[in-house]
C-alpha atoms as a printed R data frame, in Angstrom:
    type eleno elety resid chain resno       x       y       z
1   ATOM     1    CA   UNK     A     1 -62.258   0.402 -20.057
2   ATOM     2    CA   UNK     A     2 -60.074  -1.096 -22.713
3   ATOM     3    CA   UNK     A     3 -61.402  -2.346 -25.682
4   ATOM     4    CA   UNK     A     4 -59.699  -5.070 -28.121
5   ATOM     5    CA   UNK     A     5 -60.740  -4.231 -31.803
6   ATOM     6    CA   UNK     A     6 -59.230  -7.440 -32.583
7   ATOM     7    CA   UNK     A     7 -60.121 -11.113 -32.253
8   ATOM     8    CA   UNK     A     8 -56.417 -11.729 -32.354
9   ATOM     9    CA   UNK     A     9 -55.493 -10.235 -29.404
10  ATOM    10    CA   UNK     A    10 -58.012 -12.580 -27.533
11  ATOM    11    CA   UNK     A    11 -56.335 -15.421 -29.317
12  ATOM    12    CA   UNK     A    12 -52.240 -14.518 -28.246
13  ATOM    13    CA   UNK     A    13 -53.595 -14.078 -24.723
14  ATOM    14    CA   UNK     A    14 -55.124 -17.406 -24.498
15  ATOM    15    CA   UNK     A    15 -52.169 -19.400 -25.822
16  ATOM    16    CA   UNK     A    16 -49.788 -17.171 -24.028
17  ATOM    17    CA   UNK     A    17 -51.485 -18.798 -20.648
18  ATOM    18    CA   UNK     A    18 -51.983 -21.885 -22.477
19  ATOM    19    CA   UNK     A    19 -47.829 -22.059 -22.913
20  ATOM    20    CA   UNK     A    20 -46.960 -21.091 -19.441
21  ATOM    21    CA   UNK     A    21 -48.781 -24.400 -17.969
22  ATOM    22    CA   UNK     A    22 -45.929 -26.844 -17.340
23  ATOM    23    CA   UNK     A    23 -46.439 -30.086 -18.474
24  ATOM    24    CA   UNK     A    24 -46.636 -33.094 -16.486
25  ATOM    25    CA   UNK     A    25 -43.420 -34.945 -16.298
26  ATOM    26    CA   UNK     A    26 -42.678 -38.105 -18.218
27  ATOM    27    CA   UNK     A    27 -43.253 -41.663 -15.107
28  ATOM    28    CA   UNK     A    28 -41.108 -43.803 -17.334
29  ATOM    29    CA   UNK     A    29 -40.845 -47.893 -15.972
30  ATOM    30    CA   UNK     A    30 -38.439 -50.107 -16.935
31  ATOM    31    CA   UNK     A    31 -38.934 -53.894 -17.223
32  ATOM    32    CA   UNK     A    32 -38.102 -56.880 -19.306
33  ATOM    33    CA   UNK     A    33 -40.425 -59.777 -20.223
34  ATOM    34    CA   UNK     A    34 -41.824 -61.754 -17.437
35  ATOM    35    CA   UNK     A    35 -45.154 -62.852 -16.033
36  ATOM    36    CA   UNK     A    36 -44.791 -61.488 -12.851
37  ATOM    37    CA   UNK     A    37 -44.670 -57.723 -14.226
38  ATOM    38    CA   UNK     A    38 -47.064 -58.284 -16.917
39  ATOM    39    CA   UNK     A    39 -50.208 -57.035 -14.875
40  ATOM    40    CA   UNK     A    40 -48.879 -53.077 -15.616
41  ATOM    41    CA   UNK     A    41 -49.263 -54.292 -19.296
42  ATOM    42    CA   UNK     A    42 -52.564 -55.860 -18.892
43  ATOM    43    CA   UNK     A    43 -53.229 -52.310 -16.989
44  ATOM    44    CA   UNK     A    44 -52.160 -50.527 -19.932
45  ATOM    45    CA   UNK     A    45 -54.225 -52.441 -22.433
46  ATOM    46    CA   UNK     A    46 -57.637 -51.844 -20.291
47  ATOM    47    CA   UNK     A    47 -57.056 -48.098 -20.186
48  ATOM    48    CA   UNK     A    48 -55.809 -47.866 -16.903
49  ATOM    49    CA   UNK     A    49 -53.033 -45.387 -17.683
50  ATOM    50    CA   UNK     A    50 -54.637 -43.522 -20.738
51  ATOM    51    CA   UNK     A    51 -54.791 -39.911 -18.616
52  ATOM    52    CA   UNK     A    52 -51.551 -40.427 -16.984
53  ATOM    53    CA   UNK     A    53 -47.571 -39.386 -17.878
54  ATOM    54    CA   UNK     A    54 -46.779 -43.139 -16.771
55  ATOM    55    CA   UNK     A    55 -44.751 -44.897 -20.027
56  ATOM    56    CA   UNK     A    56 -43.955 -48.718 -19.956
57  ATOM    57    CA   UNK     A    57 -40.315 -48.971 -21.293
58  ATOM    58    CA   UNK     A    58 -39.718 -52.549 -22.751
59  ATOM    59    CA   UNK     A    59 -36.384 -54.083 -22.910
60  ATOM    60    CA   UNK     A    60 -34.828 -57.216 -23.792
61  ATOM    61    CA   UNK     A    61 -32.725 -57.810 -20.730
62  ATOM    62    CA   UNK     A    62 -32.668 -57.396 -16.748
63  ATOM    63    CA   UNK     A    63 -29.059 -56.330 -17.379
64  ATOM    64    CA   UNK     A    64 -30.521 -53.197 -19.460
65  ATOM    65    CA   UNK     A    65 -33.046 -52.681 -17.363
66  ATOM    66    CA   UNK     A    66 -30.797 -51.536 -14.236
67  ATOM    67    CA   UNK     A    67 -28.678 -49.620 -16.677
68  ATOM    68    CA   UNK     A    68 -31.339 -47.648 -17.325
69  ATOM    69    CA   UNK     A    69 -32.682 -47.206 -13.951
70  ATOM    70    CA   UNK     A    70 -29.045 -46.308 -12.392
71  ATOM    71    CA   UNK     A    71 -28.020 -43.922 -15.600
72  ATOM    72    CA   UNK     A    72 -31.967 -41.857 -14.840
73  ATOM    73    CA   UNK     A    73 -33.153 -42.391 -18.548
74  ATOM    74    CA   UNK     A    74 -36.472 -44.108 -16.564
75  ATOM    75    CA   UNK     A    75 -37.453 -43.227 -13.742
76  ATOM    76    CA   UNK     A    76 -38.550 -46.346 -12.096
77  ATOM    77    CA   UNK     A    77 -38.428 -50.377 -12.724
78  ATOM    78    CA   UNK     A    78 -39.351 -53.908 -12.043
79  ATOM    79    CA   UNK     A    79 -36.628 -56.130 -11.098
80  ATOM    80    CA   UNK     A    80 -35.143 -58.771  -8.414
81  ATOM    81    CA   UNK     A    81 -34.678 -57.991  -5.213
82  ATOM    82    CA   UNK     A    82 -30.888 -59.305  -5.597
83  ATOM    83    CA   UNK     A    83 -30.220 -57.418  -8.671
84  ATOM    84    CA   UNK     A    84 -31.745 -54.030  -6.253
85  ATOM    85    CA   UNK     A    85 -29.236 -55.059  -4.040
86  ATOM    86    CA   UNK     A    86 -26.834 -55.023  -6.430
87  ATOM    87    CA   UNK     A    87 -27.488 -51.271  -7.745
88  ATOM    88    CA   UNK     A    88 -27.548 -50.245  -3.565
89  ATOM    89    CA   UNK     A    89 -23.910 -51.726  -3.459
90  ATOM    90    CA   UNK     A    90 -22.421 -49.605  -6.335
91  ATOM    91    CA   UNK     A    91 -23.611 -46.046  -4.779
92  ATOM    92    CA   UNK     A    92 -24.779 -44.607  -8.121
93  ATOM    93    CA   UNK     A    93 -28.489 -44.634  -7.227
94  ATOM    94    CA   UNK     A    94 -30.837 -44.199  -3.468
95  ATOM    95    CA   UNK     A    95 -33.733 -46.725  -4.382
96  ATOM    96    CA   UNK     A    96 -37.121 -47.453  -2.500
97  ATOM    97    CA   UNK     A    97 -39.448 -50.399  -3.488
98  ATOM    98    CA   UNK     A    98 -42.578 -49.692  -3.471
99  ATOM    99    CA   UNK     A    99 -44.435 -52.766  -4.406
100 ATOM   100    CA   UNK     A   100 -43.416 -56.537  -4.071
101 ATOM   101    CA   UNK     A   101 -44.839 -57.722  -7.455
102 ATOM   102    CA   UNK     A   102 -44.116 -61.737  -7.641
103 ATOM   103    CA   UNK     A   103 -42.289 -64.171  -5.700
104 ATOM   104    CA   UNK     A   104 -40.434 -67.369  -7.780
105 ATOM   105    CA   UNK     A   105 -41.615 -70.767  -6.840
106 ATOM   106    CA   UNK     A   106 -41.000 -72.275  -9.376
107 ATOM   107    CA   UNK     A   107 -40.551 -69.831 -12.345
108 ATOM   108    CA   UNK     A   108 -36.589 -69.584 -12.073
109 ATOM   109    CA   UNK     A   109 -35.199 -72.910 -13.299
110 ATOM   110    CA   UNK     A   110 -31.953 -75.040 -14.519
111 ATOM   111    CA   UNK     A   111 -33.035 -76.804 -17.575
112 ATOM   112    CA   UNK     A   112 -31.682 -79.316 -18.855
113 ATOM   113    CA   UNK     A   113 -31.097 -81.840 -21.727
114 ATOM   114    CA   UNK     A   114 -32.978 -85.399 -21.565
115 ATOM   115    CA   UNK     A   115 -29.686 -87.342 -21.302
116 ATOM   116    CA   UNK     A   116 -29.053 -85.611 -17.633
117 ATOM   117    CA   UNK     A   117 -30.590 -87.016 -14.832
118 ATOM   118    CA   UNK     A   118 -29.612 -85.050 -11.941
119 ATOM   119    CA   UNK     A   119 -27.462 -82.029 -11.212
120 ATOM   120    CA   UNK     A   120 -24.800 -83.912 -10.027
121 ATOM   121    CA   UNK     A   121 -24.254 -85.155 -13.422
122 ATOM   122    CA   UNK     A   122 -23.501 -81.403 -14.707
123 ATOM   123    CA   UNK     A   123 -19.963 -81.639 -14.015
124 ATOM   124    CA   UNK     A   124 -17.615 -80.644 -17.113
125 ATOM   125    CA   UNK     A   125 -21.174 -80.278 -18.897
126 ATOM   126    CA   UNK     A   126 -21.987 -76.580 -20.572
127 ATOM   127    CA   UNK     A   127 -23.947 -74.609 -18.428
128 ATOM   128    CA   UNK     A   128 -25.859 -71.424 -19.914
129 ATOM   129    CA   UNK     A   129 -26.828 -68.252 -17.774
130 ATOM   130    CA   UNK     A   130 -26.911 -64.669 -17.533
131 ATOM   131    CA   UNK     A   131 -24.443 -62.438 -15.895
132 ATOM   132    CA   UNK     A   132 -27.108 -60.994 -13.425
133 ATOM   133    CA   UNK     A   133 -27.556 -61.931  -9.821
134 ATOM   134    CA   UNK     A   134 -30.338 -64.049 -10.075
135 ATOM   135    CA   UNK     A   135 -28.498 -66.220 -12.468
136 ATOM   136    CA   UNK     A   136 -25.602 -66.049 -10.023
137 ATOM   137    CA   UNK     A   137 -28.295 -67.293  -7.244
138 ATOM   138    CA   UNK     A   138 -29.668 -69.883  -8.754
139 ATOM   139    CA   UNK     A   139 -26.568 -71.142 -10.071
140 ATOM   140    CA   UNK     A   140 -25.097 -71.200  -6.838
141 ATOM   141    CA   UNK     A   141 -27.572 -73.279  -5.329
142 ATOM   142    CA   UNK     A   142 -27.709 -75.312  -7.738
143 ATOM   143    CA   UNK     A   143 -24.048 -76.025  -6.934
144 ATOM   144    CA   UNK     A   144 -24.265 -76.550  -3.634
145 ATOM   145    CA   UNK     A   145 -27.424 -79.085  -3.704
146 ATOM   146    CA   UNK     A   146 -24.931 -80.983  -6.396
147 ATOM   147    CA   UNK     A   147 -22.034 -80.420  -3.924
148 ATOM   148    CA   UNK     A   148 -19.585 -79.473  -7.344
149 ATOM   149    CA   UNK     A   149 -16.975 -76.575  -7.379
150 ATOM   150    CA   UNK     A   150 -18.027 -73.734 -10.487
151 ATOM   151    CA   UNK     A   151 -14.679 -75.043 -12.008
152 ATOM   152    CA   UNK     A   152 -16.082 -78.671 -12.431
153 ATOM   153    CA   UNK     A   153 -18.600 -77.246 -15.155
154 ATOM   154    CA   UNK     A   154 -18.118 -75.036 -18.276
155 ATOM   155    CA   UNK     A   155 -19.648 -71.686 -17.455
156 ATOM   156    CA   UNK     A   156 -21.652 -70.162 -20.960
157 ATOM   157    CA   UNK     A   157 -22.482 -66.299 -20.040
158 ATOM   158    CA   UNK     A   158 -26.054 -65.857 -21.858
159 ATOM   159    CA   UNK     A   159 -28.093 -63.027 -22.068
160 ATOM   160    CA   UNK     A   160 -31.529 -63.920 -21.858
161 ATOM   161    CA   UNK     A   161 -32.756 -62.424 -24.821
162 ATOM   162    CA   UNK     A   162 -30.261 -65.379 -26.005
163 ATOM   163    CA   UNK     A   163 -31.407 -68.119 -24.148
164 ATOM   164    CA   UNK     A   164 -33.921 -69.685 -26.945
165 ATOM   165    CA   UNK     A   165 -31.275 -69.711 -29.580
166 ATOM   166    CA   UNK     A   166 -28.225 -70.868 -27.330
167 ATOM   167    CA   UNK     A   167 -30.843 -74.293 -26.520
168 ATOM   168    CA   UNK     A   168 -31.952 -74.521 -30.042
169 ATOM   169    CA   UNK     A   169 -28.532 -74.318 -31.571
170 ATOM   170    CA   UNK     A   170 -26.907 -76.825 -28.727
171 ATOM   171    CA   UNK     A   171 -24.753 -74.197 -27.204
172 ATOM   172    CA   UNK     A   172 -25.488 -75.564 -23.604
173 ATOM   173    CA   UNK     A   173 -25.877 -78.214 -22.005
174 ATOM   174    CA   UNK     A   174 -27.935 -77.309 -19.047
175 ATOM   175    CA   UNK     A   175 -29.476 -73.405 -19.102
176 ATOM   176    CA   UNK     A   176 -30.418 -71.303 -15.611
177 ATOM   177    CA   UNK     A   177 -33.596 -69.799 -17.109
178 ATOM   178    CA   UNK     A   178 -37.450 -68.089 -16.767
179 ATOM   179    CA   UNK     A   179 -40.708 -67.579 -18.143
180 ATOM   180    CA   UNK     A   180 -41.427 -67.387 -20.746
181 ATOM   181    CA   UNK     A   181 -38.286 -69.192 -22.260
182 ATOM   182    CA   UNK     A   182 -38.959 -71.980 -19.564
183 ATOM   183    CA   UNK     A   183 -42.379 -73.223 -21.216
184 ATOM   184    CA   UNK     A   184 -40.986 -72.985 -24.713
185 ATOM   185    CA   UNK     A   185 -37.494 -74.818 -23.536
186 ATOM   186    CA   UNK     A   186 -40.035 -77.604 -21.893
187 ATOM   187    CA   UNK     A   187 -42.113 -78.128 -24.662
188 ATOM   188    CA   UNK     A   188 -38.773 -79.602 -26.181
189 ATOM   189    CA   UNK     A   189 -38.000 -82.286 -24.040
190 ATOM   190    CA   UNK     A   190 -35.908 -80.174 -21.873
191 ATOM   191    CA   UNK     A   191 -35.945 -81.658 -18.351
192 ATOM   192    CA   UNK     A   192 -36.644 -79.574 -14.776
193 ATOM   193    CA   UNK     A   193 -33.446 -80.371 -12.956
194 ATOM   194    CA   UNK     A   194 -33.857 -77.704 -10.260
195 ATOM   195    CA   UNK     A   195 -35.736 -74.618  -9.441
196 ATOM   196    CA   UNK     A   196 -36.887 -71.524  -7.457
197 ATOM   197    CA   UNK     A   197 -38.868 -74.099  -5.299
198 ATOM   198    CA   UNK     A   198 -36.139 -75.545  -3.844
199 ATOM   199    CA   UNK     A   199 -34.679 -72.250  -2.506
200 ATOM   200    CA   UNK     A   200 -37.964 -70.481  -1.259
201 ATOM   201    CA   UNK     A   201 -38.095 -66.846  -0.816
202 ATOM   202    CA   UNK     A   202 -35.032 -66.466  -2.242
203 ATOM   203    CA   UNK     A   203 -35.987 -64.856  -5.381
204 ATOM   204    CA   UNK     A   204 -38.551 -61.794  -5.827
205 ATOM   205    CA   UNK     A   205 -39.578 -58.971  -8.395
206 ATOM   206    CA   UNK     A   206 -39.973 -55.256  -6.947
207 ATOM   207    CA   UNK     A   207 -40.871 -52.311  -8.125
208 ATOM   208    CA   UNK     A   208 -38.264 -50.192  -7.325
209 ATOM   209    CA   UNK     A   209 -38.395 -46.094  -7.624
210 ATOM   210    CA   UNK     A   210 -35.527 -43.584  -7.639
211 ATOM   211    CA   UNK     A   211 -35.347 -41.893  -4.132
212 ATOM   212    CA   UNK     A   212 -34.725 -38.580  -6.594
213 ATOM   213    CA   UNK     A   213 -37.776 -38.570  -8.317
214 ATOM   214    CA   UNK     A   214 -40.758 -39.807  -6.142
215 ATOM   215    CA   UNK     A   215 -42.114 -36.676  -4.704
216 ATOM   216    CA   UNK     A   216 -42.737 -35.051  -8.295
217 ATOM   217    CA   UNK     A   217 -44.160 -38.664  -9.390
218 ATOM   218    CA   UNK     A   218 -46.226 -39.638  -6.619
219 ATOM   219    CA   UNK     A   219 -49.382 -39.115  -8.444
220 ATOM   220    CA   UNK     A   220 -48.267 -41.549 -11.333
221 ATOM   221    CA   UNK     A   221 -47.223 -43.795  -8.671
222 ATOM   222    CA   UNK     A   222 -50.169 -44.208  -6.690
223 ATOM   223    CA   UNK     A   223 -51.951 -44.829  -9.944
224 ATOM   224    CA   UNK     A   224 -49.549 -47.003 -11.407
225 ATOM   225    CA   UNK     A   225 -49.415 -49.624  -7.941
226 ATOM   226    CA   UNK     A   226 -53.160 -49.242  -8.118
227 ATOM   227    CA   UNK     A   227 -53.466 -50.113 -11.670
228 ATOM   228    CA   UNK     A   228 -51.113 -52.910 -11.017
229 ATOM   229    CA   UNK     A   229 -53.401 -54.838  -8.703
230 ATOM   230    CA   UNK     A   230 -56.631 -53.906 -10.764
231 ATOM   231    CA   UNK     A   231 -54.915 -55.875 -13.526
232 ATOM   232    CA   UNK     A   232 -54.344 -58.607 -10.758
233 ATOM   233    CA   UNK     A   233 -58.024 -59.248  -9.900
234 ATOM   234    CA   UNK     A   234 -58.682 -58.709 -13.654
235 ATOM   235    CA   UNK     A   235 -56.560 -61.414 -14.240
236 ATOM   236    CA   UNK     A   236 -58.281 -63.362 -12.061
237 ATOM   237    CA   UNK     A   237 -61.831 -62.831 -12.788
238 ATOM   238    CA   UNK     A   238 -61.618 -62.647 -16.752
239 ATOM   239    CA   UNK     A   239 -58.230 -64.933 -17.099
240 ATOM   240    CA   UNK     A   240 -59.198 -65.207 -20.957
241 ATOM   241    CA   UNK     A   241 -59.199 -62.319 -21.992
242 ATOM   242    CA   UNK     A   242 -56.610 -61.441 -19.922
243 ATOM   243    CA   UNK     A   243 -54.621 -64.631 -21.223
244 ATOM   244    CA   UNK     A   244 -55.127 -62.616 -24.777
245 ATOM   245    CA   UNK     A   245 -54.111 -59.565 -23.958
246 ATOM   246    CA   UNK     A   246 -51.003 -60.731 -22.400
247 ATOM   247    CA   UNK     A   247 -49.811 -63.650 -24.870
248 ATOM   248    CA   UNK     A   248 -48.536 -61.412 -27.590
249 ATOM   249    CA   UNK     A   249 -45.424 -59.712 -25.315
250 ATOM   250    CA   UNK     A   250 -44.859 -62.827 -23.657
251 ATOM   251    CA   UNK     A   251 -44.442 -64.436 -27.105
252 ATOM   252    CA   UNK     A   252 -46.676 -67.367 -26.635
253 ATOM   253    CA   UNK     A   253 -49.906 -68.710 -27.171
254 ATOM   254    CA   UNK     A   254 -52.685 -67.643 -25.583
255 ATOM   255    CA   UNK     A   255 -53.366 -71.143 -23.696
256 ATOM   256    CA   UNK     A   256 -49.768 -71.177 -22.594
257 ATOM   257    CA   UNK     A   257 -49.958 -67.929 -20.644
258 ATOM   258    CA   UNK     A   258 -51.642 -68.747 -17.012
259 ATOM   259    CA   UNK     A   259 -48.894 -72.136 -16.922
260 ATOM   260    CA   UNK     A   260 -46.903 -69.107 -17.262
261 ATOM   261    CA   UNK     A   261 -47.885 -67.617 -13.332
262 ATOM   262    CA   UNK     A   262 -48.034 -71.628 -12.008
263 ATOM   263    CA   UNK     A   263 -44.284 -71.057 -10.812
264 ATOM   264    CA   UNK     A   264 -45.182 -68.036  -9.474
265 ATOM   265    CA   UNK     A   265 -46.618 -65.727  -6.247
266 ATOM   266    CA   UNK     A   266 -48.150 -62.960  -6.742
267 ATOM   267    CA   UNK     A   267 -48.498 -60.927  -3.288
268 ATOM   268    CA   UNK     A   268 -51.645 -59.218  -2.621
269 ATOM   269    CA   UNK     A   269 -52.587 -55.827  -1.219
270 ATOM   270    CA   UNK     A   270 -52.607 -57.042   2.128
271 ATOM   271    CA   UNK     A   271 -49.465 -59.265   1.690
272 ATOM   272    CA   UNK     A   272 -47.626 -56.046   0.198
273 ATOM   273    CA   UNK     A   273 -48.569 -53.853   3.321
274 ATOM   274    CA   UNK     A   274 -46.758 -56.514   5.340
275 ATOM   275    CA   UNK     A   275 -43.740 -56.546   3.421
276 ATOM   276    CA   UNK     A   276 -43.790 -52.940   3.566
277 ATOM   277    CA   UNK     A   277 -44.901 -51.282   6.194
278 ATOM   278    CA   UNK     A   278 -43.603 -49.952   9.208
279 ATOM   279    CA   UNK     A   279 -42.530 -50.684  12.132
280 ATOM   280    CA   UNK     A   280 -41.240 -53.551  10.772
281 ATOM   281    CA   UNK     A   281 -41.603 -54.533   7.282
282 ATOM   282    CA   UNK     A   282 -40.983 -58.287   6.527
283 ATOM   283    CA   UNK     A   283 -38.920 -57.002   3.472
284 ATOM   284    CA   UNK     A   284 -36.142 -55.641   5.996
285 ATOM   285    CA   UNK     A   285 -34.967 -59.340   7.030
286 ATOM   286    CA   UNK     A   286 -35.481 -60.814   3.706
287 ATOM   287    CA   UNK     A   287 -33.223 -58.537   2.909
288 ATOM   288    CA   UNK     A   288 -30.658 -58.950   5.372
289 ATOM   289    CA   UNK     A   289 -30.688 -62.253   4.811
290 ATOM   290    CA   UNK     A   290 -30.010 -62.408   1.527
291 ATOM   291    CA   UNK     A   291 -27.433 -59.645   1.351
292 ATOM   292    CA   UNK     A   292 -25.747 -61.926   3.658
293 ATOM   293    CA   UNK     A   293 -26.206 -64.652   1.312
294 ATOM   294    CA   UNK     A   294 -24.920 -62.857  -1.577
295 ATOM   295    CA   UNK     A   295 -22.011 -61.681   0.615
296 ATOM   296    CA   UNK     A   296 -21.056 -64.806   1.173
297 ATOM   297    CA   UNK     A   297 -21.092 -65.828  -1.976
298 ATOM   298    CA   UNK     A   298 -19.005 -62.872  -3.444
299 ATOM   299    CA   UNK     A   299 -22.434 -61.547  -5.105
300 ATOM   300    CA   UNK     A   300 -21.829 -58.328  -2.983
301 ATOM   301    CA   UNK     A   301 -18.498 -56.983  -2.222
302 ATOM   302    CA   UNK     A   302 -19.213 -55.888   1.446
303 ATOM   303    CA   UNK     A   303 -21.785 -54.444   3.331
304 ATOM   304    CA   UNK     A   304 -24.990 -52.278   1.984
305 ATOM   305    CA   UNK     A   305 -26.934 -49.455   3.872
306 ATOM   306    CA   UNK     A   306 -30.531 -50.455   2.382
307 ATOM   307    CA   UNK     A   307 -32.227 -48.612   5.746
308 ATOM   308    CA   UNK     A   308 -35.165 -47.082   5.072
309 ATOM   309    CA   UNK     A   309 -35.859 -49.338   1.386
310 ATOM   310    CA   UNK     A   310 -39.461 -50.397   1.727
311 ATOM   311    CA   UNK     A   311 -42.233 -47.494   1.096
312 ATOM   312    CA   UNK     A   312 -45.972 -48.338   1.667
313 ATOM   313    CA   UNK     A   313 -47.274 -45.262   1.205
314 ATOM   314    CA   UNK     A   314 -48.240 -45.650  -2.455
315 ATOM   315    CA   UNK     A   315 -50.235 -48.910  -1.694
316 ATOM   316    CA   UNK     A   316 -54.092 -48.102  -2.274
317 ATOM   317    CA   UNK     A   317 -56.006 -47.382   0.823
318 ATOM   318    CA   UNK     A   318 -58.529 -49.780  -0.586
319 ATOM   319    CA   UNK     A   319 -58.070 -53.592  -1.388
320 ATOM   320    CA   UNK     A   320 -58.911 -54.194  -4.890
């Protein structure tokens, strides 16, 4: 029998097992600010993620957001399906979306000012928008529906943490916007001259998850998706609270926050299964069809192998 004369000996064992654990690795998610994604903030602010390695990454821009995702400093991150289309084209990065958070109907808009009274009257005006592919979307239907050629208009490249300032200082004209710049923009006098509405199913947020790094995240995932559509029937059941836990990030006040989700839909459980699940998820000719649109639009350079995108199987078993 062996005998330790010395507390300390009891102490260097413990902390030599304690130091051999390894820790849990880091779930970080990339978005930027908009309504659709803000039910994994409202998750964060009940508690939902307290016990988990999942970390929120804010940024100011879409544009930094894919960066991020196709560079690996996050491992996972809310954006269009376009601009996922996008990343699939350049080959840096195997993607799956897991989770169809919103749908625009509404939310993604060309504002513009009082004195225009249709879109056909944007030729040689200024026209703001960002460099991403949703801009690029809506921008080109807008030009179609006014039947003008993009070198009939002035073309402003804005980034969106821009947009306010650009419309406040009279940089533009006419700006291809979204929550929650729209409301403020509105409040203005700005004027609605075409929107998401008009092109439906067009434009839609996913949560999108490096093929890399799922199977040593899948935990954080599961809880993640599932805190994602707690905070979705919180929303619904307590919508003012939830307004005030939400209006600070969106910058706005708290009765301005649920106009906010008017514009947009917000798939449920059920819906999301159907969009993702085999044998033949209804994501699969969305996005065929709009790869095709982009294609022929020179938004994608040729085709994409996006086979095998949609992943159900970190939707809860349960509907919330």
């Amino acid at each position: 029998m062996v005998i330790f004369r010395h507390p300390g000996w009891l102490l260097c064992i413990f902390l030599l097992f304690s130091c051999s654990e390894t820790p849990k690795p880091v779930f970080r998610v990339a978005t930027n600010v908009w309504p659709g994604y803000e039910p994994f903030f409202l998750a964060r602010s009940l508690g939902m993620f307290e016990k988990s390695p999942i970390r929120l990454v804010e940024m100011p821009s879409a544009s930094q957001v894919a960066h991020s995702l196709r560079n690996g400093t996050v491992e996972a991150a809310a954006l269009t399906l376009d601009e996922t289309l996008t990343l699939i084209q350049d080959g840096d990065v195997d993607l799956r979306v897991v989770l169809v958070t919103d749908i625009s109907n509404g939310a993604d808009v060309l504002l513009g000012h009082a004195d225009i009274a249709n879109i056909q009257e944007l030729r040689g005006k200024r026209v703001g928008v960002e460099n991403t592919a949703t801009g690029a979307v809506v921008l080109d239907a807008v030009l179609q529906a006014a039947q003008l050629k993009a070198s009939e208009i002035t073309l402003v490249p804005i980034t969106v943490n821009d947009h306010l300032a650009a419309w406040q200082n009279n940089m533009v004209d006419a700006l291809v916007t979204f929550e929650p710049v729209r409301s403020v923009i509105l409040k203005s006098g700005a004027v609605d001259l075409f929107n998401s509405s008009q092109i439906p199913g067009r434009i839609m947020d996913v949560l999108v998850v490096r093929a890399d790094s799922i199977e040593r995240n899948s935990s954080a995932l599961k809880q993640l998706v599932k805190g994602y559509f707690s905070a979705c029937d919180y929303l619904i059941r307590y919508p003012e609270d939830a307004a005030m836990r939400m209006a600070p990030r969106l910058g706005t006040e708290v009765q301005q926050v649920m106009p906010q989700f008017e514009g947009l839909l917000l798939p449920s459980l059920s819906e999301n299964r159907k969009w993702l699940s085999p044998p033949e998820p209804t994501l699969d000719a969305v996005v065929k069809q709009l790869a095709l649109l982009m294609k022929q639009h020179q938004l994608l350079q040729g085709d994409i192998q996006a086979d095998g995108l949609p992943e159900a199987r970190f939707l809860p078993e349960i509907s919330q």
